[in-house]
Each structure stands twice: as C-alpha cells, then as structure tokens.
C-alpha positions in Angstrom: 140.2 42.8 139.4 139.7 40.5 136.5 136.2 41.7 135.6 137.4 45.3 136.2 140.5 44.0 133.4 137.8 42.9 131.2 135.5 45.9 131.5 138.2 48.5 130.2 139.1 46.1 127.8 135.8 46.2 126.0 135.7 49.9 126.4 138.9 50.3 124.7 137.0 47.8 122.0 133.8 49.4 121.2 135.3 53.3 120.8 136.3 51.8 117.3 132.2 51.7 116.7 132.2 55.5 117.6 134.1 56.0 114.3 132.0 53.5 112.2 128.9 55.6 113.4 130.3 59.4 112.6 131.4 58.8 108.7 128.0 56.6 107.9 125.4 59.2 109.3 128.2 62.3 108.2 127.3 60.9 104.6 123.2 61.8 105.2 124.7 65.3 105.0 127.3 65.1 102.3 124.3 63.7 100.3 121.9 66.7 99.6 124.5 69.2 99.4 126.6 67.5 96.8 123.2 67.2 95.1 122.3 70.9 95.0 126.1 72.4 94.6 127.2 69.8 92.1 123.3 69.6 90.5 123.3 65.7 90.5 120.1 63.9 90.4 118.7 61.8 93.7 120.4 58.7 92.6 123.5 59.9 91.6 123.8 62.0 95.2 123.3 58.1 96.6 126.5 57.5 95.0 127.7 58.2 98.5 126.4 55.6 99.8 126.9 53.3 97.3 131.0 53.9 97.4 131.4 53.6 101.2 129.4 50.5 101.7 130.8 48.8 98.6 133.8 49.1 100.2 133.0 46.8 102.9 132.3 43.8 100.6 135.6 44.9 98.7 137.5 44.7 101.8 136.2 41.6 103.0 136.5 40.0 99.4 140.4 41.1 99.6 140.3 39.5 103.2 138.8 36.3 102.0 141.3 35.7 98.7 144.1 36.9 100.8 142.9 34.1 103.7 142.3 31.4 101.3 145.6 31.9 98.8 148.0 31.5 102.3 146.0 29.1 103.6 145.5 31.0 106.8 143.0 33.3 108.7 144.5 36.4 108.7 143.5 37.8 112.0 144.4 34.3 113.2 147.9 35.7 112.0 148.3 39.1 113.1 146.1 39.3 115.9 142.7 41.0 116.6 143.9 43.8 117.7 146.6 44.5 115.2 144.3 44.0 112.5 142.2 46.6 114.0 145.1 48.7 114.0 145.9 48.2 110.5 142.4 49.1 109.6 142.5 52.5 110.9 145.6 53.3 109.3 143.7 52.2 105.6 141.0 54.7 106.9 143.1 57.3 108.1 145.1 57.5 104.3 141.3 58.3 103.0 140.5 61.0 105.3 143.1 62.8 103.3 141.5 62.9 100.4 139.1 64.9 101.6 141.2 67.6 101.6 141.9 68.0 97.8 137.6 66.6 97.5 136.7 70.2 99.4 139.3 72.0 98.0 138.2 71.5 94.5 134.5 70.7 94.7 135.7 67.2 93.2 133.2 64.8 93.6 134.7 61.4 92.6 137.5 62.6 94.6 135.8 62.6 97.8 133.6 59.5 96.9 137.1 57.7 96.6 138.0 58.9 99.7 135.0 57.7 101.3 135.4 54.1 99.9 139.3 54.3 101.1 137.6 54.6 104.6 135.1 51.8 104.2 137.8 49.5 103.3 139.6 50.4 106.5 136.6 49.8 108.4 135.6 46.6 106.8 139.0 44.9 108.4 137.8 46.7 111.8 134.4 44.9 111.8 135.5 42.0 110.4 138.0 41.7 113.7 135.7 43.7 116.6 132.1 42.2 115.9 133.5 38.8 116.8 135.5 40.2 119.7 132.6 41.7 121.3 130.6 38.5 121.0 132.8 36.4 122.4 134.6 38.5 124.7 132.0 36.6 127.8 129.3 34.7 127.8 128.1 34.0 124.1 124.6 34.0 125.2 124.7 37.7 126.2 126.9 38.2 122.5 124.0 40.4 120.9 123.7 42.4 124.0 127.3 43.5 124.3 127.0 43.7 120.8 124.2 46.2 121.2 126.4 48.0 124.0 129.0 48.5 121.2 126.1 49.5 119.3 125.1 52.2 121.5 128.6 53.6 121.1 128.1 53.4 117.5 125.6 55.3 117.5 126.4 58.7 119.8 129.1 59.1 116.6 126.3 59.0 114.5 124.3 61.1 116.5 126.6 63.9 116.4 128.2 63.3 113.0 125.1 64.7 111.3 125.2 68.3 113.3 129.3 68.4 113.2 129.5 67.8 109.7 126.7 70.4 108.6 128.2 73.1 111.1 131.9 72.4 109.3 129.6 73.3 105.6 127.0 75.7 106.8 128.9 78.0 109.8 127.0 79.1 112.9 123.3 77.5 113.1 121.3 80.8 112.5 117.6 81.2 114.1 116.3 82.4 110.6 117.4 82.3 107.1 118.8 79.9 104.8 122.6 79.3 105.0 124.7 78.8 102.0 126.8 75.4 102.0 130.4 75.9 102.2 131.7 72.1 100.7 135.5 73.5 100.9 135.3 73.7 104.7 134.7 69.6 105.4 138.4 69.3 104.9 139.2 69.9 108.5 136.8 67.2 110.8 137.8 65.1 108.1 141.9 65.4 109.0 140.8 65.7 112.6 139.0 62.7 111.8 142.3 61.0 110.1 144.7 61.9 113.1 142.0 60.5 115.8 142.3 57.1 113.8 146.2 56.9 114.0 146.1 57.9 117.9 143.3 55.4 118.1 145.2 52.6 116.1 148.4 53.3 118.5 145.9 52.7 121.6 144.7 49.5 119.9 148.8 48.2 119.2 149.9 48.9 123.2 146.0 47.6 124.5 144.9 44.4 126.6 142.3 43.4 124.1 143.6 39.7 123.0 144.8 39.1 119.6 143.4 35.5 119.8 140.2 33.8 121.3 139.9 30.8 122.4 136.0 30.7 122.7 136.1 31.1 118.2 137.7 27.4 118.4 136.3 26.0 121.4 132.5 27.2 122.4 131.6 26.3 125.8 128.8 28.2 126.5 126.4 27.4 123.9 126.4 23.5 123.7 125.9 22.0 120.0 125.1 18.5 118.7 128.5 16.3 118.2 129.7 15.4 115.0 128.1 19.5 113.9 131.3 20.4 112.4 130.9 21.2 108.8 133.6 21.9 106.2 133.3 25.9 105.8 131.5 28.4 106.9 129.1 28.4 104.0 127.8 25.2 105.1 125.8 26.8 107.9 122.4 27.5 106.9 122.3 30.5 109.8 125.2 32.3 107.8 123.7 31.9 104.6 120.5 33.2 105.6 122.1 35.9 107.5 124.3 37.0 105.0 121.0 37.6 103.0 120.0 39.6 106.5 123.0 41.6 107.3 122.2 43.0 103.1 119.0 43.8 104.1 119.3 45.1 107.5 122.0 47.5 106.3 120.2 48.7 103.3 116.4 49.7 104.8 118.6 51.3 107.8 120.7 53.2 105.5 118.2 54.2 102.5 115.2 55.5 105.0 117.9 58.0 106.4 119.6 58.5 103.0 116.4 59.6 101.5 115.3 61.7 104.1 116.2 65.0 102.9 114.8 64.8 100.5 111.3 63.8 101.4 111.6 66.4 103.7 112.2 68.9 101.2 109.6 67.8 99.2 106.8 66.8 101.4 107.5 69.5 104.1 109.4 72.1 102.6 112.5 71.9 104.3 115.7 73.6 103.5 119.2 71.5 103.3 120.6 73.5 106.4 117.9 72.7 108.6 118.1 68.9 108.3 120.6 67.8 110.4 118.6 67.5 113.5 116.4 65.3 112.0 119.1 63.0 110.6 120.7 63.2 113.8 117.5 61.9 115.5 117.5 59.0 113.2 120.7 57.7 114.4 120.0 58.7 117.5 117.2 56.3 117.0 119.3 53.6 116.9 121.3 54.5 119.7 118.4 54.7 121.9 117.2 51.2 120.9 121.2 50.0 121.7 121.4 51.3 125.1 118.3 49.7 126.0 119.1 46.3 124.7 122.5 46.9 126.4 120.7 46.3 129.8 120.9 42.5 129.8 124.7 43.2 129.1 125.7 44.4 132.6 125.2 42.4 135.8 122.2 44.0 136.7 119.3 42.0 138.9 115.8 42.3 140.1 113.5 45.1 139.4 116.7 47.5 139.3 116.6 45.6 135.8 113.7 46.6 135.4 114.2 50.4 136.2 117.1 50.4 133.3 114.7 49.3 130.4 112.7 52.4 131.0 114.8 54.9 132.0 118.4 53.8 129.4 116.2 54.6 126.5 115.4 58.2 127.5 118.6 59.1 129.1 120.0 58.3 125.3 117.5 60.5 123.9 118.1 63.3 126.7 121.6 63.1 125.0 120.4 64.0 122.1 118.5 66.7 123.1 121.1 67.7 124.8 123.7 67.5 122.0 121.1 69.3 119.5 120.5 72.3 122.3 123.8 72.8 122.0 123.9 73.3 118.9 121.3 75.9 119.1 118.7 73.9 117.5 115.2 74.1 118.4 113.9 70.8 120.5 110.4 71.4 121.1 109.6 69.7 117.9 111.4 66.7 119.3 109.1 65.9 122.6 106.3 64.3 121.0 109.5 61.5 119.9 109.2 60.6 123.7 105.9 58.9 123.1 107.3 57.0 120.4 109.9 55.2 122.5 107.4 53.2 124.4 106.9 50.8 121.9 110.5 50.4 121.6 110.2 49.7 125.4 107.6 47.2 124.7 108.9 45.7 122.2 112.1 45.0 124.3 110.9 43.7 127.6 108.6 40.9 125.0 111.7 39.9 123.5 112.8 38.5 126.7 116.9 38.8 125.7 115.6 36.2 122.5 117.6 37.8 119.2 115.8 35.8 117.0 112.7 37.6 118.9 113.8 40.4 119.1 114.6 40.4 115.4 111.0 39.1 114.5 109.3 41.8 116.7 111.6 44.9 115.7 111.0 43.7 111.9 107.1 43.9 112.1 107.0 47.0 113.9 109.7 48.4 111.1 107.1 47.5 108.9 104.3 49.8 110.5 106.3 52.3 110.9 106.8 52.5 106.9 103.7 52.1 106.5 102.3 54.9 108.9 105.1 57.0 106.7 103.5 55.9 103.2 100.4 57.0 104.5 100.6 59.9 106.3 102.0 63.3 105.2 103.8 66.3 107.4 105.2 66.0 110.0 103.5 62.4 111.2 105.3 61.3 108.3 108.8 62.5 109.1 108.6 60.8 112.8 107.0 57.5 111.3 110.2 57.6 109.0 112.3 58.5 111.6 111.4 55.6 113.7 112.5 53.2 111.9 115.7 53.8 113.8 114.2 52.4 116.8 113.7 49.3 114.9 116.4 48.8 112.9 118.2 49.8 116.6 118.9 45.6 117.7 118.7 43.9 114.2 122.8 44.3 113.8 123.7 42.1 116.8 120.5 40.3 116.4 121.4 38.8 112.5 124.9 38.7 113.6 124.7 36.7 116.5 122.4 34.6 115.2 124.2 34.1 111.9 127.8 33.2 113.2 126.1 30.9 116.1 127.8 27.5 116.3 130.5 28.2 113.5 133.6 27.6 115.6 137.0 27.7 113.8 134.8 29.0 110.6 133.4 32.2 112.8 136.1 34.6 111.5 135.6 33.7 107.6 132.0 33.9 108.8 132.1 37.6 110.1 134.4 38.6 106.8 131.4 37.3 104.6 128.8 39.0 107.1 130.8 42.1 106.4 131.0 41.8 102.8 127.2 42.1 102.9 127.5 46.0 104.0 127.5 47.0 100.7 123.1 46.3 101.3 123.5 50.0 102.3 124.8 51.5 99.3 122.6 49.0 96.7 119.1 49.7 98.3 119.9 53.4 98.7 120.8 53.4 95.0 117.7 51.4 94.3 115.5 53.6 96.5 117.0 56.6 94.8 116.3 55.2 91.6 112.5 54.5 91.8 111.7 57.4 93.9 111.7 59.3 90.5 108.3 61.2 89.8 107.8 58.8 86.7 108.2 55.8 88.7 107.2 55.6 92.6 107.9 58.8 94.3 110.2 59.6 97.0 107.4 58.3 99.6 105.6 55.4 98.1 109.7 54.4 97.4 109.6 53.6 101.2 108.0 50.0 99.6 112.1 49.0 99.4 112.4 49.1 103.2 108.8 47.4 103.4 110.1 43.9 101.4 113.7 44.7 103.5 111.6 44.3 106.9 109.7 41.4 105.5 113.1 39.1 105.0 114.6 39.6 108.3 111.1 38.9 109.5 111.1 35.3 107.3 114.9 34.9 108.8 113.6 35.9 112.6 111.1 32.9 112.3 113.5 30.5 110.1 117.0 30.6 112.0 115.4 29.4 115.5 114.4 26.3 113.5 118.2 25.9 112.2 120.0 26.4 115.3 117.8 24.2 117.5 118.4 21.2 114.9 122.0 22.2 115.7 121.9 22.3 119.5 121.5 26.0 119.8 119.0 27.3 121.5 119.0 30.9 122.9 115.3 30.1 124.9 117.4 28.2 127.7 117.5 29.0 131.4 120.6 31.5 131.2 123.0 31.1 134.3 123.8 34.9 134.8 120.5 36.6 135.7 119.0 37.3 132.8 
C-alpha cells in the first residue's frame, strides 16, 4: 500500500513536466511564423527563446535574494508542493497575455508573456527536480528523473502539431496554408486554466512539502567532515552549472534553428514543419522512456525486453499522434533505424549518469557532424537526432551536479535552474552567426559541436570529484539494477 502511496504520488509530480515540455517545443513554432508575418530577421525570431529561458535564471535569481535576505530556504518555508502551486499560478497570469499578443499581432507582448511563464516554471523546477530525485533511492535519482522526463516530453511532442493547427487550421494534403497568429489565444487560455486546476491538485496532493533525504542522505554514503559552507563550494555544482547552460542551449538551438534549415536546405514551407519539430522532442522522449527502465522494479531479462521495446513504443506514439493529425508518416520509418544506437548507447551505460552523459555527448557530436556534412534529407534526421542524445543529459548533469550537497541541495537546484537561460543565449548566438556573411545556418551547427564537447569534459571530470567525496555511482546497487 505504501509503494502504491508513493507511486501516485510521483505521478501527480511529474504531470507538472507535461507543461514544461508543451510551451518550450510550442515556441519552435511561434518562431518562424513571427519571423515571416512580423518580417524579423533569424535572430531576432530567436528572441523567443531568448525571453522564456531568461526567465528561468530571473526566477531563480529572485529565489536566491529572496532566500538569502530572510535568511531561509524558501521551499523549506512554504513547502514543495505549495511552491509548486505558486508557480503555476505566476505561469497561468502569462498565458493571458497571449490573448491581447494574437489579438494585436504584438510581438513584445507575447514575448513578455512567454517570459511571465518561464518565471512560473523556474519556481516549479527549482521545487520538482529535487523531489523527483529524492523521492527513493538517490541512486536511481536520474532514472526517475528521466521518467519525469519522458513526461516532459509527450507535451513537447504534441505542443508543436497543437500549436501549428491553432495558427494554420485543418492540416491540408496540398497547398500552403496561411498562418493565422490571432487564433493562438485560445490553447494558450486553455493552457492558463489547466495550470490553476493543476496548482489546486498540487495544494490538496500527498506529495510532501519537506524531505528528509535533502538534510540527511542515507543512500549515497560520503566522506565525514564533507560538509562545506554553500553550495558553491562543490566543485560538481559548479561544473554542472556550466553543464546544465550547455545542455539546455545545443538542445534548444538545434530544434530552434530547424525551420529554418529546412526551408533553406530542403525547401520546406512553415506549415509543414511541425512534424519534424515534433519528432525532435519526441526524440527526447524516446531516449526518457528508455532510461526510465531502471526506474521501475523490473528484473531479469524482462529488463532486458523493456530497453528495446520502451524506445519504440514512444516513437509508435508519435506516429500515432502525427497520423492523427493527418500527417504523412512514411517519411518517419527510416527514424526507427536510428534508435538503435540510442539502444546501444543505453544498455553500455550500465545506469552510470556520468556514463551515460559521456557516451550521449560523443554521439551528439556525430550526429552534428553527419548534419554539417550531409545535405537533404540525411541532414534533417542527423539534426533531428540529436534529441536522442540530448534525451538523458538533464537528469544526468543534474544528478550528478547536486550529488552530496545535503542542506545546500535546494540553493543548488535554484542555481541549476538559473542556468536555463543556455537555451535562449546559444539560440541567439546560433541565430546570429548563421547569417550568410558569417557561418550559415548549417555550418552554425559548430555551437552545438563545442556545447557536446563540455558536457563531454564534465562526463569524464565529475566522476573524479565525487569519488574524492565518497560518491560513487559504479557500486553494487541493492535494488536490481
């Protein structure tokens, strides 16, 4: 009865990652057609990206100064779950914004609507990233993580194709469909009143408002006398912080950019780019579910059996999702072949995240490469997989990063948080030198290269850090793993 307890009370948890998931990938959309109605140039349209990731590290700066000037945590205050709550009441008073943004066209309206919602969801993450974590055994942290992940990622698998039906109407066989921006306003209030039901859930809900395991770590044993002053005394944060920027910004920027290598390089029109940005994020959703694996209770070869079949029955959703739609899948198969060495790659990282993070990184890398050096439609795929990659890195950094903190592990997540803003910087700085003049939109792919390349250094770095503190994630684990 207690484990079924606990179960529901992570479900009720990670449907606040649903959300997270629908307004980031929703923005790949908002991108290009601001661009061609409102006639901005490519790093201007990244703008949108660039005021909803900001926001994080504004919202976790406010929580910080607001922490340090009453000399108390503030989710140690008003509870986990209430701060949750609060949070989706912040991102519910952007949503309506939207409505005077579509009504008049206005585009630093809906931009400061956006960033409304990012502040919202920066308390969220600052409170549910550590929940999830240490809501069990620490050890199996990144993999519930990557459960809450896979969540994450259905919202931003159908974000995308809800957002572009809302702007371009019924998904025609043929033809090019003109964007309507004035009809966003109503997912966007739909969007806004699922928050406050959501937040009212989250106030009457099991999920604990304080932790124990945050102040007293029993399951990963660290050297005595490893107790440090703040949370910027732990080289793993630091390093991670650096990670998180990173992480967030290749991830965001390859799918930000997208559209419009694909217009460029393939020819494609804005209405008919949804799918693709949908199987981006679905991209990461497949990667989640299979890291999810070694989250559940499973044993033996059954084990086994999940790590092949998890990562296509989340891309059988997608198909699914996208045939509904009345989009055209055959182009989508070949995508199937492309999972194994997601597979792969998983079953060698042996539940490790800081091998996990090292292998996902290097493949990241070839698959920009393959993208820089390829053209059509080869190109488009290798672009598109770096979902797959990016997929684990989340709960792999974040794990890692907050990893023997103790008391400091809440001020640690807030400063992890802050670091969201990697999306909107590197998708501005990917939109800038993908001018003609400078490196093109597909050479600009170079910014996710060096991205890949740090986490890789931090992958190879962190085990050193943590071992020197007693943490070590290569142990015997007690719970089949």
């Amino acid at each position: 009865m207690e484990n079924s307890n606990k179960s529901s009370t992570l479900v009720t948890l990670i449907s606040v990652f649903f959300f997270w998931g629908f307004v980031a990938a929703s923005n790949d959309i908002l991108i290009p057609v601001f661009k061609e109605k409102l006639h901005l140039l490519q790093w201007q349209s990244q703008m949108v990206s660039f005021a909803f990731y900001v926001a994080y590290t504004v919202g976790s700066l406010i929580y910080f100064l607001v922490s340090k000037s009453s000399k108390g945590d503030i989710l140690n205050r008003i509870g986990y779950k209430n701060g949750i709550s609060l949070g989706l009441i912040i991102s519910a008073i952007g949503t309506l914004l939207f409505y005077p943004a579509a009504q008049t066209a206005s585009f630093p309206l809906m931009i400061s609507g956006l960033f409304i919602v990012g502040l919202g969801f920066s308390l969220q993450q600052i409170a549910a990233n550590p929940l999830a974590i240490n809501m069990g055994d620490p050890k199996k942290g990144s993999q519930r993580l990557s459960m809450a992940g896979g969540i994450n990622n259905f919202g931003t698998t159908i974000g995308p194709l809800l957002v572009s039906f809302a702007i371009f109407g019924t998904v025609a066989t043929s033809g090019v469909k003109v964007a309507d921006i004035s009809s966003i306003k109503i997912p966007y209030l739909i969007l806004g009143a699922a928050f406050i039901i959501v937040a009212i859930v989250f106030k009457f809900s099991s999920i604990p408002n304080k932790l124990s395991s945050i102040n007293d770590d029993d399951s990963i044993k660290t050297n005595t006398g490893n107790e440090r002053k703040g949370a910027l005394n732990y080289p793993q944060l630091v390093l991670g912080m650096i990670g998180i920027f990173v992480y967030v910004g290749v991830e965001v920027s390859t799918a930000s950019n997208l559209p419009e290598f694909m217009k460029q390089h393939i020819g494609l029109t804005t209405d008919k780019i949804a799918p693709f940005i949908s199987l981006f994020w679905a991209s990461l959703m497949i990667g989640r579910w299979t890291s999810s694996v070694g989250a559940f209770n499973i044993k033996g070869s059954m084990k086994d059996i999940m790590r092949f079949l998890m990562p296509y029955i989340a891309f059988g959703v997608f198909l699914v999702v996208n045939k509904i739609a009345n989009h055209d899948i055959t182009p989508f198969y070949i995508y199937a072949f492309v999972i194994i060495a997601l597979i792969i790659a998983d079953i060698l990282s042996k539940g490790n995240p800081a091998r996990q993070l090292l292998l996902f990184s290097m493949l990241g890398i070839v698959a920009l490469f393959v993208g820089m050096l390829s053209d059509g439609m080869v190109s488009v795929y290798a672009f598109i997989s770096v979902g797959l990659f990016c997929s684990t890195l989340w709960p792999c950094i974040f794990t890692l990063a907050i990893a023997g903190l103790g008391k400091h592990t809440n001020t640690g997540s807030s400063f992890l948080i802050m670091m969201i803003m990697g999306g909107g910087v590197i998708s501005l700085l990917q939109g800038v030198v993908s001018a003609d003049n400078l490196l093109g939109i597909q050479w600009s792919y170079l910014v996710g290269v060096a991205c890949f390349a740090y986490l890789a250094f931090y992958a190879f770095k962190v085990s050193g850090i943590l071992r020197k503190q007693g943490i070590d994630f290569n142990q015997k684990k007690s719970i089949g793993h």
